[in-house]
C-alpha positions as YAML, in Angstrom:
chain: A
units: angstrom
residues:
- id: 1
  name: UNK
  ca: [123.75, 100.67, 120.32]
- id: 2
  name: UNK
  ca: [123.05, 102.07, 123.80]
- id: 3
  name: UNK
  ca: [119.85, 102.74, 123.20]
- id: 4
  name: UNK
  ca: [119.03, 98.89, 122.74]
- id: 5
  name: UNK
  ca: [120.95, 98.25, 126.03]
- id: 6
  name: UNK
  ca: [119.04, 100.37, 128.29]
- id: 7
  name: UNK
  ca: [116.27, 98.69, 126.24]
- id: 8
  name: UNK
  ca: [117.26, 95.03, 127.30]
- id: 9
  name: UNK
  ca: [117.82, 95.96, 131.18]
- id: 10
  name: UNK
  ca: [113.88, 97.60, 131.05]
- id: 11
  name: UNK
  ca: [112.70, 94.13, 129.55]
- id: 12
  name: UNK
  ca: [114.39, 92.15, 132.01]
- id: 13
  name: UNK
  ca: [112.86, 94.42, 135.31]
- id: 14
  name: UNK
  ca: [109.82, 93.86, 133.54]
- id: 15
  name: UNK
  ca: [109.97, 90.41, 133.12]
- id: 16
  name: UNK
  ca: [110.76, 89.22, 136.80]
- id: 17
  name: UNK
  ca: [109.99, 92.33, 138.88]
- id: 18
  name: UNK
  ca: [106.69, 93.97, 136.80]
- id: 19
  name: UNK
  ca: [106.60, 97.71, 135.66]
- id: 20
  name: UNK
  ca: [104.32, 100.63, 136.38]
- id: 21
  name: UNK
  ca: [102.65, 101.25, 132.76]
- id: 22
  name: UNK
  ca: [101.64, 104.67, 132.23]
- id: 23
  name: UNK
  ca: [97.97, 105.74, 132.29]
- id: 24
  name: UNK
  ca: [97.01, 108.59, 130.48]
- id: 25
  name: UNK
  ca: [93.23, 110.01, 129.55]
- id: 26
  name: UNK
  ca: [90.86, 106.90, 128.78]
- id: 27
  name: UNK
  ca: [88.42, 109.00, 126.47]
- id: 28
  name: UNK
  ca: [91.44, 111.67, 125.15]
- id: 29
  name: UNK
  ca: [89.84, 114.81, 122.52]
- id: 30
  name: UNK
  ca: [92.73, 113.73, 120.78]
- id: 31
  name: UNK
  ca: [94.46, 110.44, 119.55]
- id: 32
  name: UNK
  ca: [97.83, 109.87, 119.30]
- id: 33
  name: UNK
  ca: [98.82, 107.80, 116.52]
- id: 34
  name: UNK
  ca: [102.21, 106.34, 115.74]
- id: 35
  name: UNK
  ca: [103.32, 105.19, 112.34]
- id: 36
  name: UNK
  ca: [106.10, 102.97, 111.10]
- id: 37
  name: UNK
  ca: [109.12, 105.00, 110.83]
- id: 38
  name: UNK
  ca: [110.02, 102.89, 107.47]
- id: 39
  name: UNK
  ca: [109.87, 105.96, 105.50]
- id: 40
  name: UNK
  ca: [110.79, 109.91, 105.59]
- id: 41
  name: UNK
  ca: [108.44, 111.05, 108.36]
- id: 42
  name: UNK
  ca: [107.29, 113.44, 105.95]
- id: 43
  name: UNK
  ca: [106.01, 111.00, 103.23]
- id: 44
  name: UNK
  ca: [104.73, 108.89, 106.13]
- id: 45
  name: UNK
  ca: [101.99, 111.81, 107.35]
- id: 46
  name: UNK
  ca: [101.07, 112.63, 103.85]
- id: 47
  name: UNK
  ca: [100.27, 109.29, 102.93]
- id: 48
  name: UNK
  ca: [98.01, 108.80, 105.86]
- id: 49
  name: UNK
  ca: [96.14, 111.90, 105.71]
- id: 50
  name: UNK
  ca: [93.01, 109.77, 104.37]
- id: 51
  name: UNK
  ca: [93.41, 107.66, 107.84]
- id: 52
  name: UNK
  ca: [93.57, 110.77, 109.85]
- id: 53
  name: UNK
  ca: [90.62, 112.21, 107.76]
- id: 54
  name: UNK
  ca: [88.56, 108.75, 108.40]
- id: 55
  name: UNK
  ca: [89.19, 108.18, 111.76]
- id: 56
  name: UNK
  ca: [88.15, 111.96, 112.90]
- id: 57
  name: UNK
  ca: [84.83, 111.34, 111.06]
- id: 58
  name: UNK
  ca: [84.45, 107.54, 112.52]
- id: 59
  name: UNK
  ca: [85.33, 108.44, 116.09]
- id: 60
  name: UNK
  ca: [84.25, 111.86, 116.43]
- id: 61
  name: UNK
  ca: [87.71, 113.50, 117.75]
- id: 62
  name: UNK
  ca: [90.71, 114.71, 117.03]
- id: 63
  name: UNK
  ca: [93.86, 112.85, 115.26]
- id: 64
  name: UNK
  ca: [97.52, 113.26, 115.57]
- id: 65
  name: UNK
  ca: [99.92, 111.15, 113.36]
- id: 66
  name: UNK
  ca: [103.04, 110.62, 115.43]
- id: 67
  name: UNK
  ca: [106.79, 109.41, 113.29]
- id: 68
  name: UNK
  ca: [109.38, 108.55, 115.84]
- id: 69
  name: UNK
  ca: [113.04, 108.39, 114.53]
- id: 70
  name: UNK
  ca: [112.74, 104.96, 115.10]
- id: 71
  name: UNK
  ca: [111.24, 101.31, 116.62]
- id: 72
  name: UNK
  ca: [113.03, 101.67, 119.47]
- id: 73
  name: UNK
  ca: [111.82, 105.44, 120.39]
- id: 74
  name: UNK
  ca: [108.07, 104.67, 119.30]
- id: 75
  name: UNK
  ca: [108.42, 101.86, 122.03]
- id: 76
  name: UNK
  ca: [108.98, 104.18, 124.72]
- id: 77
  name: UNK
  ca: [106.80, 106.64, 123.31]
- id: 78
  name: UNK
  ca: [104.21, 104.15, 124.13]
- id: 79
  name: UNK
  ca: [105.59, 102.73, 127.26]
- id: 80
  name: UNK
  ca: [105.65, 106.30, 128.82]
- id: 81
  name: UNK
  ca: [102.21, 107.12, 127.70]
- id: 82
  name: UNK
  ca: [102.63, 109.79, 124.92]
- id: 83
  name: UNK
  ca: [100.60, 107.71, 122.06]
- id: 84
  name: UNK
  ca: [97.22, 106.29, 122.38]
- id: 85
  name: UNK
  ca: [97.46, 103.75, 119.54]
- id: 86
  name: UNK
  ca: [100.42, 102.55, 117.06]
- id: 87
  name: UNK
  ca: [101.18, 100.56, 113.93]
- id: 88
  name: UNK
  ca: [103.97, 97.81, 114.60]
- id: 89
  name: UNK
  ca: [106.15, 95.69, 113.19]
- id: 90
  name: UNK
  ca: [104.96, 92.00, 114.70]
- id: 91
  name: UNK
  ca: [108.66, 92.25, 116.61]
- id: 92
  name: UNK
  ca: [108.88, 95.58, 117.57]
- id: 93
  name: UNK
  ca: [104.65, 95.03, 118.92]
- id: 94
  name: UNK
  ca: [105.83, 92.02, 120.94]
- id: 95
  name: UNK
  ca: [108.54, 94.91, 122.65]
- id: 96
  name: UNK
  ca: [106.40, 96.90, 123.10]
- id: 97
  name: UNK
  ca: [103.63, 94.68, 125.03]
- id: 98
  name: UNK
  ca: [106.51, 94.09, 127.41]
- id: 99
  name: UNK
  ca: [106.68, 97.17, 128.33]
- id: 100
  name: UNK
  ca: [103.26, 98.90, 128.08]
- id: 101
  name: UNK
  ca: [99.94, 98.22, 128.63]
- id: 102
  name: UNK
  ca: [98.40, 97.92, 125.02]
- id: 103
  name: UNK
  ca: [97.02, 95.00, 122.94]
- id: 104
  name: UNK
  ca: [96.64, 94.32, 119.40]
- id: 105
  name: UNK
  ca: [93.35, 94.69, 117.87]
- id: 106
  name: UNK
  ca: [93.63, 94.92, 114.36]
- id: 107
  name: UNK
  ca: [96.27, 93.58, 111.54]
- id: 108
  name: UNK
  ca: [96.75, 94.42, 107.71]
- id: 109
  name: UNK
  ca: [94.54, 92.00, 105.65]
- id: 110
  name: UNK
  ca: [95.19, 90.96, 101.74]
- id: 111
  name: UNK
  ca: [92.30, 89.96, 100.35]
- id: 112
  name: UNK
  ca: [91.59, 88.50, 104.07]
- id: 113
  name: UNK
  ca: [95.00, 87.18, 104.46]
- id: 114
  name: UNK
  ca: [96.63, 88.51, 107.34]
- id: 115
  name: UNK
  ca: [100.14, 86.54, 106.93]
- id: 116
  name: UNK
  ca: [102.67, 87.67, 105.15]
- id: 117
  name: UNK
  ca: [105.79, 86.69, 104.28]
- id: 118
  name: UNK
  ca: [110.18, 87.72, 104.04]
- id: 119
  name: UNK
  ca: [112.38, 87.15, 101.68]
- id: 120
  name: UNK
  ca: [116.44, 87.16, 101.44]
- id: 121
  name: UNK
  ca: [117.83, 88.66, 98.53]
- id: 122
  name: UNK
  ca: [121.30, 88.66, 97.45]
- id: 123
  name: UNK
  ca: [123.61, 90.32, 94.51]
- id: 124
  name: UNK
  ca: [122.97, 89.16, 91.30]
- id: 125
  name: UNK
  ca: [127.44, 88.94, 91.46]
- id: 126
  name: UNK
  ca: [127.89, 87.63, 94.36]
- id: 127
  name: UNK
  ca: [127.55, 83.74, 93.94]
- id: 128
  name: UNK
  ca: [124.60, 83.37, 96.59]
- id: 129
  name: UNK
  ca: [122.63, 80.78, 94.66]
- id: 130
  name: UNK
  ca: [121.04, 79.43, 98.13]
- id: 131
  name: UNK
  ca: [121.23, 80.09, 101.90]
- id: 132
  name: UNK
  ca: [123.98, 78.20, 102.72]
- id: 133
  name: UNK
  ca: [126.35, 80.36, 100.02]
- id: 134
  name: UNK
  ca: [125.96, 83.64, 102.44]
- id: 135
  name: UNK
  ca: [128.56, 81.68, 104.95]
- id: 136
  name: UNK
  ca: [131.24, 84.37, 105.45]
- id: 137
  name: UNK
  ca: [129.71, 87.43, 103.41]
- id: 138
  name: UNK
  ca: [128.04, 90.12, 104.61]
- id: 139
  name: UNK
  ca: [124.53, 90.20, 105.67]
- id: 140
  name: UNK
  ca: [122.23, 92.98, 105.89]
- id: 141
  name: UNK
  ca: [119.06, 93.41, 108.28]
- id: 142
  name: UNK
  ca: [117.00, 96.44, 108.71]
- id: 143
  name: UNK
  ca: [116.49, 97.78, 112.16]
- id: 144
  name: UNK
  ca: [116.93, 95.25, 114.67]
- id: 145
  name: UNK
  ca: [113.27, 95.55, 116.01]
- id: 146
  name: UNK
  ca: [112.00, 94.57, 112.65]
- id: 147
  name: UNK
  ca: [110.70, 91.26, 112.26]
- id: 148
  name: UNK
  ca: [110.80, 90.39, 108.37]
- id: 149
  name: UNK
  ca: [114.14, 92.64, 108.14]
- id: 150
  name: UNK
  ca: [115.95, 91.19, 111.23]
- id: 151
  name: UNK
  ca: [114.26, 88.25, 113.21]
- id: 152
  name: UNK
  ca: [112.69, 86.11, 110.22]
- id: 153
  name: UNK
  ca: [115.64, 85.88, 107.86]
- id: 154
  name: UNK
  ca: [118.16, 85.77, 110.84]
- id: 155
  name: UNK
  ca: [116.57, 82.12, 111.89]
- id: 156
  name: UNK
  ca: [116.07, 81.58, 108.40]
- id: 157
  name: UNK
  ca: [119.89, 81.41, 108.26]
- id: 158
  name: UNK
  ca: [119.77, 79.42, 111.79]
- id: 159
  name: UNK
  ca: [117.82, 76.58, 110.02]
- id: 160
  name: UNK
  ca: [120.38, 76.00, 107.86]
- id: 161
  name: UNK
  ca: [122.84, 76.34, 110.50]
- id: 162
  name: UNK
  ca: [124.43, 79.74, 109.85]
- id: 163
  name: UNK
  ca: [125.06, 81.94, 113.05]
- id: 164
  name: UNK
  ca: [125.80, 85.54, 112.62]
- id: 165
  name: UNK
  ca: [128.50, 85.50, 115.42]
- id: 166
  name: UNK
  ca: [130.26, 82.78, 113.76]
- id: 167
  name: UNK
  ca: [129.42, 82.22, 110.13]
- id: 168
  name: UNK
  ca: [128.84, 85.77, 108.32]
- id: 169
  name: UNK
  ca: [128.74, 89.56, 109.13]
- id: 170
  name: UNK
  ca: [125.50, 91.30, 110.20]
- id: 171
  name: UNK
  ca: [124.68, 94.90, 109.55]
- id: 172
  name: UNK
  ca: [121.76, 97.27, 110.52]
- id: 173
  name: UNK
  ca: [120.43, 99.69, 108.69]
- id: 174
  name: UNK
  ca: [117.79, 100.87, 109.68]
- id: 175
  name: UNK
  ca: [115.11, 100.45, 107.08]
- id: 176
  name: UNK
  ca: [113.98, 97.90, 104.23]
- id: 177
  name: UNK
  ca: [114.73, 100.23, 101.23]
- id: 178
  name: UNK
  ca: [117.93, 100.82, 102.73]
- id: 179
  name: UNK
  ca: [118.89, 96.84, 102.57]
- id: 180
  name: UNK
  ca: [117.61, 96.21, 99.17]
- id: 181
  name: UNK
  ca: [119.68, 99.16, 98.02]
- id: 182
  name: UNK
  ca: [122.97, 98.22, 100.18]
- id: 183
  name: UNK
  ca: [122.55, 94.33, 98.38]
- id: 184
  name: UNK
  ca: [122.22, 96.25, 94.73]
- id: 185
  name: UNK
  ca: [125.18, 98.14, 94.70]
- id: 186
  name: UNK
  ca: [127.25, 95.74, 96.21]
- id: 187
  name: UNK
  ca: [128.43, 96.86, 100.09]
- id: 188
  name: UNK
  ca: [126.47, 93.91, 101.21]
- id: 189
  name: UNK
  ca: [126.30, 90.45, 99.68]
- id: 190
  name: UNK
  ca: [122.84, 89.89, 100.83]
- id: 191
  name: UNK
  ca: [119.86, 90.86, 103.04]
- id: 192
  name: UNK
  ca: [116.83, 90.04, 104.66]
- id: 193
  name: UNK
  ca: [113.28, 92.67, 104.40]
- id: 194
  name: UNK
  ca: [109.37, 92.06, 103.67]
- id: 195
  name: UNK
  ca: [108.63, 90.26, 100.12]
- id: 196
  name: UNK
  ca: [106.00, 93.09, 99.44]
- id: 197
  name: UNK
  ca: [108.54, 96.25, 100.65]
- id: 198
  name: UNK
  ca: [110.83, 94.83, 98.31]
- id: 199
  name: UNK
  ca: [108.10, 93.78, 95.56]
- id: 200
  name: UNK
  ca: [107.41, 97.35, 95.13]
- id: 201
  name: UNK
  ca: [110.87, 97.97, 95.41]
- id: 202
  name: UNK
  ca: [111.51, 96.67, 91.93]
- id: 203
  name: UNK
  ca: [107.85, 98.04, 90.60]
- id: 204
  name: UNK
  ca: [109.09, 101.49, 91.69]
- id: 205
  name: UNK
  ca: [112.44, 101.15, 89.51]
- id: 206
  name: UNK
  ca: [114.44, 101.37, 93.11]
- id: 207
  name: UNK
  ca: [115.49, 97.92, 92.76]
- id: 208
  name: UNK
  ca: [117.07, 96.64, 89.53]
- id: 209
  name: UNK
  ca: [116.04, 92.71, 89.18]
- id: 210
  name: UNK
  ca: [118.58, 92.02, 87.13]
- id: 211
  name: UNK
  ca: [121.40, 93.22, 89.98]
- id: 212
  name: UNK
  ca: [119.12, 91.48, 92.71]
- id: 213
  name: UNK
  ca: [117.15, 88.41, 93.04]
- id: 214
  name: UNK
  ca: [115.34, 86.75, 95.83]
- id: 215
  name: UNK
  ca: [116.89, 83.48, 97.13]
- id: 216
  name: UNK
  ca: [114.52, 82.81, 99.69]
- id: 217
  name: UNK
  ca: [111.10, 83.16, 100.99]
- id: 218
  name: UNK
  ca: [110.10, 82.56, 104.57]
- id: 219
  name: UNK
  ca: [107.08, 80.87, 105.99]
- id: 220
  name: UNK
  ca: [103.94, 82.76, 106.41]
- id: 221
  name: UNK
  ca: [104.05, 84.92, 109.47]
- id: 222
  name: UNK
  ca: [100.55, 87.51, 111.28]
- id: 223
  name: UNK
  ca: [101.05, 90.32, 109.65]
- id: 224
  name: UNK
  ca: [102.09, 94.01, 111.53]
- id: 225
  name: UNK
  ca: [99.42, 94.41, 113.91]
- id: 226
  name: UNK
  ca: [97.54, 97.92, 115.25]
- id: 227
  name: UNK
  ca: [97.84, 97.92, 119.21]
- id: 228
  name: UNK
  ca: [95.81, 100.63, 121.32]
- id: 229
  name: UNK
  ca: [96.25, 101.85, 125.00]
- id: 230
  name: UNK
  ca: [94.43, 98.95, 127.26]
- id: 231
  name: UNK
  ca: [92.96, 101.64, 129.37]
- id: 232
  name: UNK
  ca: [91.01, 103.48, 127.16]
- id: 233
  name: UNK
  ca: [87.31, 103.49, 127.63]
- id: 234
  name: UNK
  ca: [86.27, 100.77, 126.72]
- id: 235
  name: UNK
  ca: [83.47, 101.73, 124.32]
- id: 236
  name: UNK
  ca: [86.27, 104.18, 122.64]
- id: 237
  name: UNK
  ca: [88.19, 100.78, 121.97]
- id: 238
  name: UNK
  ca: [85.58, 98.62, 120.70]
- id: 239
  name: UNK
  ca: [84.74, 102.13, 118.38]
- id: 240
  name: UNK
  ca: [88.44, 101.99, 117.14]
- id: 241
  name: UNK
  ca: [88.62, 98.32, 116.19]
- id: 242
  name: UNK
  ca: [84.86, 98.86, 114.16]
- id: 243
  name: UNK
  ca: [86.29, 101.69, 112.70]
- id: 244
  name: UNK
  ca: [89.52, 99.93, 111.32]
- id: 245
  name: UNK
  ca: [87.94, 96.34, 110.45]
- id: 246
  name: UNK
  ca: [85.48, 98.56, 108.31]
- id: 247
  name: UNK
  ca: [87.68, 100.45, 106.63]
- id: 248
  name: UNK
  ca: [87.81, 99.50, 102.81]
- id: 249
  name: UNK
  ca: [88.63, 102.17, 100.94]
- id: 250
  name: UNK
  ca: [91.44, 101.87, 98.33]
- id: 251
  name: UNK
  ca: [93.12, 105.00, 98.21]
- id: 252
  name: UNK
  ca: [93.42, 105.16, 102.30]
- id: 253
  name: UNK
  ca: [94.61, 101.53, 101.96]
- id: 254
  name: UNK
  ca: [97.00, 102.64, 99.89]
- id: 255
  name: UNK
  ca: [99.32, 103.67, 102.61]
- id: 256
  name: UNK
  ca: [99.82, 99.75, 103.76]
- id: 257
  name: UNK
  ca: [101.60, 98.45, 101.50]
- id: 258
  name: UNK
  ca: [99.38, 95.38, 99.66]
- id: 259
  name: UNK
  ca: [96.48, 95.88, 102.04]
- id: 260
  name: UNK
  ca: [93.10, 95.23, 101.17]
- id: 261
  name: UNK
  ca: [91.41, 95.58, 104.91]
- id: 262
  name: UNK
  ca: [92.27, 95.16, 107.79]
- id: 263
  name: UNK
  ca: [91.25, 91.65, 109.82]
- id: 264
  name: UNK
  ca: [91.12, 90.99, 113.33]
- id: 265
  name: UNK
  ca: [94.25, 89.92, 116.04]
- id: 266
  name: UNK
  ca: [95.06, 89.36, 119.66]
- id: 267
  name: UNK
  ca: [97.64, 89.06, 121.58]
- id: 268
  name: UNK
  ca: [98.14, 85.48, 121.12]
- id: 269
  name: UNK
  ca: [98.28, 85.49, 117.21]
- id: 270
  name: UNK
  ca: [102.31, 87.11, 117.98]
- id: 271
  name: UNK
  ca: [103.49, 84.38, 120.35]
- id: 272
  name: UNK
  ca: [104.93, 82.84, 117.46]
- id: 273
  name: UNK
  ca: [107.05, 85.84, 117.23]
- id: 274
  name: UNK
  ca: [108.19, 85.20, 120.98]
- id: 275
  name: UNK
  ca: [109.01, 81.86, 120.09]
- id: 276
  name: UNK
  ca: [111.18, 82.19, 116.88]
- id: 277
  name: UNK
  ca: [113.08, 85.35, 119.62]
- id: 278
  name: UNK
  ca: [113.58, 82.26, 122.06]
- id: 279
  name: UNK
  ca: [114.81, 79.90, 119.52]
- id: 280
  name: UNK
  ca: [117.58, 82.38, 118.59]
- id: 281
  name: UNK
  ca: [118.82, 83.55, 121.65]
- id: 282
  name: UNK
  ca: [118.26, 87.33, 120.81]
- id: 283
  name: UNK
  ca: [120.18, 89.47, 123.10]
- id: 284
  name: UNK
  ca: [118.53, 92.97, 122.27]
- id: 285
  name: UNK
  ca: [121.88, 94.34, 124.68]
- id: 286
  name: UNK
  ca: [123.74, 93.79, 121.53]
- id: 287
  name: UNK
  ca: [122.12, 95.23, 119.16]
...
């Protein structure tokens, strides 16, 4: 994807030679909020308009829920200024932060657990009984920002020695539902997404468990964090993190997939994600 190349060549000027971040307002009337694009853009916005609702009361001003087309373009919507906070994948955040001046504040809680976990499912026909079967099928990952439908089950595979260049085909797609449903009906032999995307998955009647089953589930991983603009005022900031580590009401929550709260995170609770992207050589160039 081109895209992801011009992508790679801005993370490598930032790495060595530093970038200028864009500033915008530090006390804006409005907010600028970006969502996950994991769903129709649509659906996204109207399941969030209890957020909006609460966070115009909590903060006093005005909000505007942003869906980009994808991780990639709500990365440079933040790099270039245009949103004031955003809700990230742990990957795609970790992008992100190399390119813009923001830090994680808050992440999605269950029941004060703010871990959670993939999984890697495969046809209930194809003969994947463990990890080690996918050698030379067909693998599908979501987009390849995501980090429980991309980076996690990719060096999943890794520890048991499969490599995608050599041992099986990789696919993206784009979105979670969209690998479950690929792995159902057959065009790929397995795939990698979030235990609770897919979990509801199969609640919703999406995802037949009798054509799919999970084969593996990864380690516990800190869970998709809420980052903010580093330059806002700072009494705006420490307003925004109160406002989401206080936020308990169920049918807001709703819109976060298994979320009870939300719980506090830095910075530092992702350089576990930048570790597990070293230990598999990701070239995002290729992508």
């Amino acid at each position: 994807m081109k895209k992801w190349s011009l992508l790679a060549a801005t993370m490598v000027l930032a790495s060595f030679a530093g970038i200028a971040f864009a500033s915008g307002d530090p006390d804006p009337a409005t907010l600028k909020i970006a969502l996950l694009p994991d769903e129709n853009a649509s659906t996204i916005i109207k399941k969030n308009e209890g957020l909006k609702l609460y966070l115009e009361e909590r903060l006093g001003k005005k909000i505007e829920l942003v869906v980009t087309t994808d991780y990639s373009s709500m990365i440079e919507a933040m790099r270039h200024g245009r949103l004031d906070l955003g809700y990230f994948g742990p990957l795609s955040y970790v992008l992100a932060k190399s390119k813009s001046d923001i830090e994680a504040f808050a992440g999605l809680s269950e029941k004060g657990d703010t871990t959670y976990n993939a999984v890697i499912i495969a046809n209930a026909n194809a003969g994947i009984d463990k990890l080690e079967d996918i050698a030379g099928k067909d693998m599908a990952y979501g987009d390849p920002a995501s980090t429980s439908s991309h980076l996690i089950p990719k060096s999943m595979l890794a520890e048991k020695g499969l490599i995608h260049t050599r041992d099986y085909n990789e696919h993206f797609l784009g979105a979670h539902d969209a690998v479950a449903l690929t792995v159902q009906n057959g065009k790929a032999q397995a795939g990698g997404l979030s235990k609770i995307i897919f979990e509801t998955l199969v609640e919703k009647g999406s995802i037949d468990p009798a054509k799919v089953k999970i084969i593996a589930v990864s380690r516990p991983f800190p869970q998709y964090p809420w980052a903010m603009r580093s330059d806002l005022d700072p009494k705006l900031k420490v307003n925004i993190q109160k406002a989401f580590l206080e936020l308990k009401d169920p049918e807001i929550l709703r819109g976060f997939k298994g979320a009870t709260g939300f719980g506090a995170m830095t910075d530092k609770d992702y350089d576990v994600i930048r570790d597990l992207a070293k230990l598999l050589n990701l070239d995002f160039s290729k992508m």
